[in-house]
Structures are given as structure tokens and as C-alpha cells.
N, C-alpha and C positions, 0 to 999 in steps of 0.2 A: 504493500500500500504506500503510495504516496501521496500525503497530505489527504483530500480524500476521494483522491482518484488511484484505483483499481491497476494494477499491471495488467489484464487482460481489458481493462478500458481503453487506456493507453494501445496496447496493439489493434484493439480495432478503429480506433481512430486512424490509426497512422493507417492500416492497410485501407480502410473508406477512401483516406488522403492520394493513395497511392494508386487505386482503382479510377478515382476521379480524376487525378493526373494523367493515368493512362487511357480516359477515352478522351482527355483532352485534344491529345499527343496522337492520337487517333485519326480525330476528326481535322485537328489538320495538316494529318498524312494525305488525308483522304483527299483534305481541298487541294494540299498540293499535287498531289498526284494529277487531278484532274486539270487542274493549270497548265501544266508542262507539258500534258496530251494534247489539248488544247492548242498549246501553242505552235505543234508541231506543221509543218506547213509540206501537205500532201496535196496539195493543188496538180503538181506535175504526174503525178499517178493515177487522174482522177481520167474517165471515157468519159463520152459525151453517146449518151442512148436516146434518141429523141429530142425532148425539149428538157431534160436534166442530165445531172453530171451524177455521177456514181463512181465512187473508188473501190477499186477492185481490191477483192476479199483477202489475197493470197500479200497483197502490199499492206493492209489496214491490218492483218496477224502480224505480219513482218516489226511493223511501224509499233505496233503494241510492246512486241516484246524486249524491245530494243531499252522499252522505259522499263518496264514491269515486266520482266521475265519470269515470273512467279504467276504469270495471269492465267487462268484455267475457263475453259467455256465447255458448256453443256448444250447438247442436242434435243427438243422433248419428243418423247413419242409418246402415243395416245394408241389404244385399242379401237383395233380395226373392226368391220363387222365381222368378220371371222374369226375376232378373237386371238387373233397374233397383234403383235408390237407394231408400230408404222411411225416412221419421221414425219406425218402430219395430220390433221384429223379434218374432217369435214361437215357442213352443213349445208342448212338452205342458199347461203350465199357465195358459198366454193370453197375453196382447198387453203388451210392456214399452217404455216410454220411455226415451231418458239425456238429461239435462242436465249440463252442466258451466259453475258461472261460477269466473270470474277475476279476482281481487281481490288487486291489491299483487302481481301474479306468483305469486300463489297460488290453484290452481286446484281446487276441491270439486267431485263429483262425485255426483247424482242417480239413481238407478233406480227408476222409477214404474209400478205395471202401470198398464193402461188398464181403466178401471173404468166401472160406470153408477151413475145416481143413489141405487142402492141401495149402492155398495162394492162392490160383486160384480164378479169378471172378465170379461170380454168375450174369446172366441178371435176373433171375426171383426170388428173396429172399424169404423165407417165413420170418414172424415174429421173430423168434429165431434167425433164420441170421442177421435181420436186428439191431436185438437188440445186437447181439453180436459184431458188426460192432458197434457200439452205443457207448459200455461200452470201445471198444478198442482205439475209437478215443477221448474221452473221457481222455483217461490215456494220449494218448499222446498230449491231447493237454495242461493241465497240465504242463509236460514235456517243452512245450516252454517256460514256466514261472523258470523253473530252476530243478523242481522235477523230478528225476530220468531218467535225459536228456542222461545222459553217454550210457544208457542202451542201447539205440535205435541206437548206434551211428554205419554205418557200414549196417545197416539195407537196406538201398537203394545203394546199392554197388551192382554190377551186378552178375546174377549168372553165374557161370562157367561153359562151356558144357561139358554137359555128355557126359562119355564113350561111343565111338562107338562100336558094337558088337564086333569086332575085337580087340578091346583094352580088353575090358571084359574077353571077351575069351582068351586073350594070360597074365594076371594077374591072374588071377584063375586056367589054366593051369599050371605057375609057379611056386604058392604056395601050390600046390600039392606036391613039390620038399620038404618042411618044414614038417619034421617028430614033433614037437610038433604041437599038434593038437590044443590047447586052440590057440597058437598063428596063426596058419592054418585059424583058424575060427574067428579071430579078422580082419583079412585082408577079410575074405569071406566078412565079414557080413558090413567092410568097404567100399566095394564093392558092396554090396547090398543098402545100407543106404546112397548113393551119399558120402559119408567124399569122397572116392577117384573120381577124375574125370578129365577133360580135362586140368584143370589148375595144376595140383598134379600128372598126371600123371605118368611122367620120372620122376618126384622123389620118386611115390612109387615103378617103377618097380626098381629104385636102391637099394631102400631100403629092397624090396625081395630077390635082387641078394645079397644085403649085410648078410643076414639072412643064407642065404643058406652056400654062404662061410663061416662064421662062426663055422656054423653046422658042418659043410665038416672038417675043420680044428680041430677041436676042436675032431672028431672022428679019424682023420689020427694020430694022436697023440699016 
């Protein structure tokens, strides 16, 4: 006894003390950890699929472990209708993946449908799919730990409706008016490629009539 605190008072103080230091020291391993992934600049690894950017899965492990070499990830499987094991499980609205990695004992977790090269769902995946769906939830689950987070950012932003035939038809009509041809077929093929659409509209057909006048002026000269 000391004075009239307890030796076994004293020890659990000190170890509470030492418990509460260590998730201190914890939490921020954890922020730093995430900081530094963060900061790591994979821009030059990243495709371009569409209208997004995606860093490839096999650079995003690479890039991981380079910080956190202790980093471990999990694959889930779900019970199929037969009753065996399966890398994904399904419903009414098509075929889903999970990933989970593990980073400093902290564990982020992925839900990725299975998709085709258009972004559209798949209900019936063959193996390729489902592994491709695999490797992409994979990068981004990654990604919630700090690596190459920026990339994705913007990604679930809604898409813009397409040109209704009438819109198509009176923007293509137009730049018919555009006697440089490269530039004629930069606006086609913008038009073909969704870049132009519901949301951009009245600002490309300004941007045609801006063209034209141009042209126009620049010949009356």
C-alpha cells in the first residue's frame, strides 16, 4: 500500500495508461499510413477505359506493398445455388464481388458488380468476368486505404442523357456548315462517342455556331 492507493491500483492505472497510449499510437499509424498512400502518385499506371481512368490491379498491389508490406486482402465467397463456394453471389440486379484488404489491422471493404466492357451488368458471368470484376474491386479497395483514391473520384457521378435523335440530327446537320473537315469530324465522332450529350448540349451547338461564324468572317474579309 501506498499512502492509500493499492499496488495493484497503481498497475492498472499504469497499464489503462499504456492501453490508451497504444491506440493512441495506433490511430495515428493508421492516419499516417493513409497519408503516405495517399500521397503516392500513380497517375502514370493508371488506362483510360471509356470515359474513366482505372489503375491497374497488379500496379495498385505493387504500389501497396512497397509502403505496407504486411498488407493482406481477402476474397468473399458466398454459397452458390448448389451449394458449393463461388467468388460472387447474385440477385435481382446481377452478379456482385467483395474484397476486403488489410492494412495496419485495419480492414476496408469493397462491393463491385460484375460488369462488361460497356459498364453494364452481367446476371450470368462466366469466369473471366468474374475475375475481372475481382482484380477491379481489388484496386479499389486498396484505394480506400489512400492509394490512388483521387482516380476514382467522380466515378459515381450520374450519367448525362443522351442525345435524343432530334438533337443528333440537328448537331450533325450543322457541322456540315464547317468546311475544315478534321475539325467537321472531331465534333462527328464527339457525337458518336457520347463526349456530346444532354448535359453539353446548348453548349456544343454554341460552340458550332461559334465555328461557323468564325469561318464566315474570316472568308468575308
Amino acid at each position: 500500500m501506498i499512502g492509500n492507493v493499492s499496488i495493484a491500483s497503481l498497475v492498472t492505472i499504469a497499464n489503462h495508461h499504456l492501453e490508451n497510449k497504444k491506440e493512441v499510437n495506433m490511430s495515428k499509424e493508421t492516419d499516417n499510413v493513409f497519408e503516405t498512400l495517399n500521397k503516392v502518385d500513380v497517375s502514370k499506371y493508371t488506362e483510360k477505359k471509356g470515359k474513366f481512368n482505372y489503375l491497374s490491379w497488379c500496379y495498385a498491389v505493387r504500389e501497396l506493398l512497397k509502403v505496407c508490406p504486411t498488407a493482406t486482402w481477402e476474397v468473399h465467397t458466398f454459397q452458390g445455388t448448389d451449394g458449393t463456394e463461388q467468388p460472387y453471389m447474385k440477385n435481382g440486379t446481377g452478379a456482385y464481388v467483395q474484397v476486403s484488404v488489410s492494412v495496419n489491422d485495419v480492414v476496408r471493404s469493397q462491393i463491385h458488380p460484375v460488369l462488361d466492357h460497356r459498364n453494364q451488368t452481367i446476371k450470368d458471368p462466366d469466369a473471366f468476368q468474374v475475375n475481372t470484376s475481382i482484380q477491379r474491386c481489388l484496386a479499389k479497395a486498396i484505394a480506400l486505404h489512400g492509394l490512388g483514391l483521387y482516380i476514382f473520384a467522380g466515378e459515381d457521378l450520374p450519367e448525362p442523357d443522351a442525345l435524343t435523335p432530334k438533337e443528333t440530327e440537328d448537331i450533325l446537320k450543322l457541322s456540315k456548315s464547317i468546311k475544315d473537315k478534321d475539325m467537321r469530324k472531331g465534333i462527328e465522332d464527339a457525337v458518336s462517342n457520347g463526349s456530346v450529350n444532354g448535359g453539353n448540349y446548348k453548349a456544343s451547338i454554341n460552340h458550332v455556331n461559334k465555328i461557323i461564324k468564325e469561318q464566315d468572317d474570316k472568308e468575308s474579309k
